[in-house]
N, C-alpha and C positions, 0 to 999 in steps of 0.2 A: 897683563891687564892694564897695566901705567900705562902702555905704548895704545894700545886699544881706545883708553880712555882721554889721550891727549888728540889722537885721531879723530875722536868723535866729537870731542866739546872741543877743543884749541886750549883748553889747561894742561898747563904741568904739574899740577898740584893733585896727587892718586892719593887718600885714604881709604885704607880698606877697613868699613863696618861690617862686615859680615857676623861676624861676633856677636855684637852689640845689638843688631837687628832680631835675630834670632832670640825666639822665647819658645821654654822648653812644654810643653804640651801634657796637661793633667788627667788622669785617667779615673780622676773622682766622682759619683755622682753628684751633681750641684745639690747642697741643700733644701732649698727652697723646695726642689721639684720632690724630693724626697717626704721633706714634710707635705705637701698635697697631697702625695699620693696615701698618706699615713691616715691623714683626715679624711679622703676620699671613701677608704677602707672602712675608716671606723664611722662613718656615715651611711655605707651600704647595712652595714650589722645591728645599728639603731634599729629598735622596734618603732612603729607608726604610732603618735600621738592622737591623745583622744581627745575629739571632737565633741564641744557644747556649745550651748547658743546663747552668743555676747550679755554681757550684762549692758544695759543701757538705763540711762535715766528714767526711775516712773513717771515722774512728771510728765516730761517730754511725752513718754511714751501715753499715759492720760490723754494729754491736746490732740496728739493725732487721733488717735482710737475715736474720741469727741469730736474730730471731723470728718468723722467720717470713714478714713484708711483702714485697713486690716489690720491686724496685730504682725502679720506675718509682714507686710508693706512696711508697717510706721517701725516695726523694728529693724529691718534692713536701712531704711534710711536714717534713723537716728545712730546706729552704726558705723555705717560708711561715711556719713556726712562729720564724723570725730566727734559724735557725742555730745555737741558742744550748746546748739540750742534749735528752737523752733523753727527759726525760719530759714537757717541753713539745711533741714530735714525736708521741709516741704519742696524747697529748691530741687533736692536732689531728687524727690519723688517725679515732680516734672520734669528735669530732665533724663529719668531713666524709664519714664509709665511704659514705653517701648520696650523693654528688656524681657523676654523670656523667661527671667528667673524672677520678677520682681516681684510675687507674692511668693519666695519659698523662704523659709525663714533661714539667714545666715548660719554659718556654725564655724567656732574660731578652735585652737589646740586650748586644753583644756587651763595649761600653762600661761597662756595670757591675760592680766588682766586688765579691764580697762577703767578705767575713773570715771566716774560721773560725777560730770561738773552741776555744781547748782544752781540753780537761775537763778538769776539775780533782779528779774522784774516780781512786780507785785500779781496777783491775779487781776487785777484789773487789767493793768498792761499787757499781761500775755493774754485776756480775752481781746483785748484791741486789735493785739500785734497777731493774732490768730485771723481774726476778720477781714485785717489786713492782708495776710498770707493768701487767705482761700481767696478774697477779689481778685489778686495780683495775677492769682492761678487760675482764676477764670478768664478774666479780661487775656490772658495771653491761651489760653486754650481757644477764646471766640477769635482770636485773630489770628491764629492756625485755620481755623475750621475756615472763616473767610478767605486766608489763601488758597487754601486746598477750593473753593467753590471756584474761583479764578481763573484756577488753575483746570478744572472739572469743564470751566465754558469755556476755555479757550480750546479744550478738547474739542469739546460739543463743535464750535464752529470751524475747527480745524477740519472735522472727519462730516459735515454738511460741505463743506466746499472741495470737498476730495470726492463725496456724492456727485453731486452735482455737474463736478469736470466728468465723471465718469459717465453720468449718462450724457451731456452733451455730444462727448466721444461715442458710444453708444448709437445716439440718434443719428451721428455724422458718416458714421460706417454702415447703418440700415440704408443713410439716401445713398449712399456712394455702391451699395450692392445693388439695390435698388434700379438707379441709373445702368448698369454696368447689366444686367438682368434684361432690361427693357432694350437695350443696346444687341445683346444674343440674341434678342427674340425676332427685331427688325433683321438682325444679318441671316438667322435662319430663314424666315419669310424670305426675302430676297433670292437665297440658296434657291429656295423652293420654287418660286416663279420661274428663276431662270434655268432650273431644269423641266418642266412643265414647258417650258418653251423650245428648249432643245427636242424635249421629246414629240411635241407638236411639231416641228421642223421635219427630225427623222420622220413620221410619221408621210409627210405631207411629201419629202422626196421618195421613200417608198411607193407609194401609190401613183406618180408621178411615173415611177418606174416601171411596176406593172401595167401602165397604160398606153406603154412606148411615146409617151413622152417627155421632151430634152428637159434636163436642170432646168432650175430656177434659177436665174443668176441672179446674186443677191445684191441689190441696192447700196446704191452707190453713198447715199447720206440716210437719216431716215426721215419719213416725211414728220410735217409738223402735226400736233396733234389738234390744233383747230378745223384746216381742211379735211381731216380724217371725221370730223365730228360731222363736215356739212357733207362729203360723201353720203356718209352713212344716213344722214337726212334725205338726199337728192334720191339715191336708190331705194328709198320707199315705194312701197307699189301704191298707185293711185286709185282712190276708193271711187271707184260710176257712180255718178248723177242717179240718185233714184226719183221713178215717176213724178212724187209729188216736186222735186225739185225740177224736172223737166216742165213741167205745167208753169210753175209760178214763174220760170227763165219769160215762157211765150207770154203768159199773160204781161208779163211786165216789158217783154218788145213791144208786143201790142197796144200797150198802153203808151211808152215810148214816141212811136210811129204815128201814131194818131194825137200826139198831145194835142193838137187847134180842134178837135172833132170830141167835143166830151160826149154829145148825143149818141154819137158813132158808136164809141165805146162803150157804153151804157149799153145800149141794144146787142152788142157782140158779146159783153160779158153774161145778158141776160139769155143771150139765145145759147150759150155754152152750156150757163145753167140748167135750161129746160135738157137737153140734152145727157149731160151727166145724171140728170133727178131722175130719169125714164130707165136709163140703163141698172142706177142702183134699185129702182122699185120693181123692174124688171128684167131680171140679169138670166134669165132663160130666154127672152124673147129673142128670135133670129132679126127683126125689123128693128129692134131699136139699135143693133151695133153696125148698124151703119146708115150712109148717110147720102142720099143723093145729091149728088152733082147741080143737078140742074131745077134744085127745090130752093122756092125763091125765098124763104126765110132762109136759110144759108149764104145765099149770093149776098 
């Protein structure tokens, strides 16, 4: 171990402690835990303590009841609050009115007891310090309730503009279906024409075919659709001249031809008359539909 130990460090200098190190190991239970576990025992064995309801100051207890509180309330709080006076009672009522249990009336081991301290104000002062109490407790109850309103309309406007997005979103997705609806309807239409046209096509080379005659060859651009408009104007069939429009043509060459001769005119339009007046008043007669040649009112 010398030789080992000058190796390792660079001393020569070997004391053996081993001895000295070494402590010898007690197979005792530690006290301490012994008594816990003694107390522990004689803890479980204990019977359960009986349960009554605190003594508290009547006084105290008086001022609350006279503002109001429950018996069961103003005694828990003048309890919990140590007994001590009015407005550290009232405190504690405000801050626990939330609590679940706060109208059950407390219950302590029978074994304790507690002191009730006296007050030390006169009634006058604890009527004061009373009126002062219940304002303090109102003025901070009205300004909870005012929070909570606040709080209530920041709601309200919070869930109006979560409204609001929603229907904008809403009306944004009807025009986009909308469009998108109106969009299938043109592409169908379309579909449809240009099968209606195919099928017009086939149709038109079939018949084509049973006629023994060659394809159609198809057009090389298409035409424009203005000249297709004046086509369809030009090969209209023309409506004939009826009678009276034939009469009124001559009468107005005739009139025409002769404009220096109004005499002329006059006398030809008069003798046309007499003419047409015999035929309408005698349209069986065989002499009046016609007209001799060489009848010198005619010439």
């Amino acid at each position: 171990e010398s030789d080992l130990h000058t190796k390792r460090t660079g001393h020569t200098e070997f004391i053996d402690k081993t001895l000295e190190a070494a402590k010898p190991i007690s197979l005792e239970v530690p006290k301490v835990a012994k008594e816990s576990e003694e107390a522990i025992a004689a803890g479980s064995t204990s019977e359960p303590e009986e349960m009554v309801v605190p003594e508290v100051d009547k006084k105290l207890l008086e001022e609350l009841e006279a503002m109001g509180f429950p018996t069961a309330r103003a005694t828990r709080a003048i309890h919990f609050s140590g007994n001590t006076s009015l407005e550290a009672a009232v405190n504690w009522v405000v801050e626990h009115e939330a609590d679940p249990d706060i109208d059950q009336m407390p219950m302590v081991p029978v074994n304790r007891h507690v002191e009730a301290s006296k007050p030390s104000l006169t009634p006058e002062e604890m009527k004061l310090k009373a009126q002062e109490l219940r304002e303090r407790a109102r003025k901070k109850k009205e300004e909870e309730e005012r929070r909570m309103e606040r709080e209530r309309e920041k709601e309200r406007i919070r869930v109006g503009k979560e409204l609001l997005e929603a229907k904008r979103i809403e009306e944004e997705n009807e025009r986009k279906r909308l469009v998108a609806l109106r969009k299938a309807e043109k592409e169908e239409e379309k579909r449809a024409r240009e099968k209606i046209r195919q099928k017009l096509e086939e149709d038109k080379a079939e018949r084509r075919r049973k006629l023994g005659l060659p394809p159609e060859e198809p057009s090389a651009a298409p035409k424009p659709s203005a000249p297709i408009v004046e086509e369809k104007k030009s090969a209209l069939p023309v409506r004939p001249a009826t009678k009276a429009e034939q009469m009124r043509e001559c009468l107005r060459s005739l009139k025409q031809n002769h404009k220096d001769d109004d005499a002329k005119v006059k006398r030809a339009f008069q003798t046309l008359l007499t003419y047409i007046g015999n035929v309408a008043r005698n349209p069986d007669e065989e002499k009046f539909r016609k007209i001799r040649l060489n009848n010198q009112t005619f010439q």
